[in-house]
C-alpha positions in Angstrom: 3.1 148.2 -53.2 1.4 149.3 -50.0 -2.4 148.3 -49.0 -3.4 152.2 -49.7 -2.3 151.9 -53.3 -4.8 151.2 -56.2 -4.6 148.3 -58.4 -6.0 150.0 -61.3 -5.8 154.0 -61.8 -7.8 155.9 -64.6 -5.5 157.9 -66.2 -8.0 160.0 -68.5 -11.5 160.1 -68.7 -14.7 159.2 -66.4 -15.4 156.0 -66.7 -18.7 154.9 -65.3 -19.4 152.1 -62.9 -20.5 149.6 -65.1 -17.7 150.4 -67.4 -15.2 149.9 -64.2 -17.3 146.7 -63.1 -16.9 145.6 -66.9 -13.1 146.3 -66.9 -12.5 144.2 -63.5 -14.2 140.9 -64.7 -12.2 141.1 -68.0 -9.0 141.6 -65.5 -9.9 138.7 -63.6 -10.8 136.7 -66.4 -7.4 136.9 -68.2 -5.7 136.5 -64.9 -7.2 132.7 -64.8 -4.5 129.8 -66.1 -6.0 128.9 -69.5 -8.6 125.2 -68.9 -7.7 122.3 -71.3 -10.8 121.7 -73.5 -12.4 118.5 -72.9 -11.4 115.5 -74.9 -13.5 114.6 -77.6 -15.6 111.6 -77.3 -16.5 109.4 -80.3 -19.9 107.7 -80.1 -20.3 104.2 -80.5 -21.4 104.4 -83.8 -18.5 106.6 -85.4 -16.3 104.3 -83.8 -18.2 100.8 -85.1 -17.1 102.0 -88.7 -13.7 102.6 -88.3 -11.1 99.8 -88.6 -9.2 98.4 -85.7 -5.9 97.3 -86.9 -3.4 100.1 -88.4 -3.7 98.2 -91.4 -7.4 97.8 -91.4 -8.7 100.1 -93.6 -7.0 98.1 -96.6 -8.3 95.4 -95.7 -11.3 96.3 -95.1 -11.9 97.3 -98.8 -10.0 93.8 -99.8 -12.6 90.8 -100.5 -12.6 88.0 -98.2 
């Protein structure tokens, strides 16, 4: 590919400037590596109600 070539070439139709502007960003946008999502964090209240050992939620229904 030489510097005077295009990167994108309409085939058929007119497309106007918006629609081109609109057409780039979804290029770039798909070009980008894909982000991991954040992990999810468990508030401290979720997390006081669940058992700690693997084992815990048996006994925790088990009377003491």
């Amino acid at each position: 590919m030489s510097a005077e070539e295009p990167l994108i070439r309409v085939v058929r139709g007119a497309p106007t400037a918006e629609e081109l502007a609109a057409l780039v960003g979804a290029l770039v946008v798909r070009s980008r590596p894909p982000v991991a999502p954040a992990p999810k964090t468990v508030s401290a209240w979720a997390r006081s109600g669940r058992p700690v050992s693997p084992g815990g939620w048996r006994a925790a229904g088990l009377p003491r």
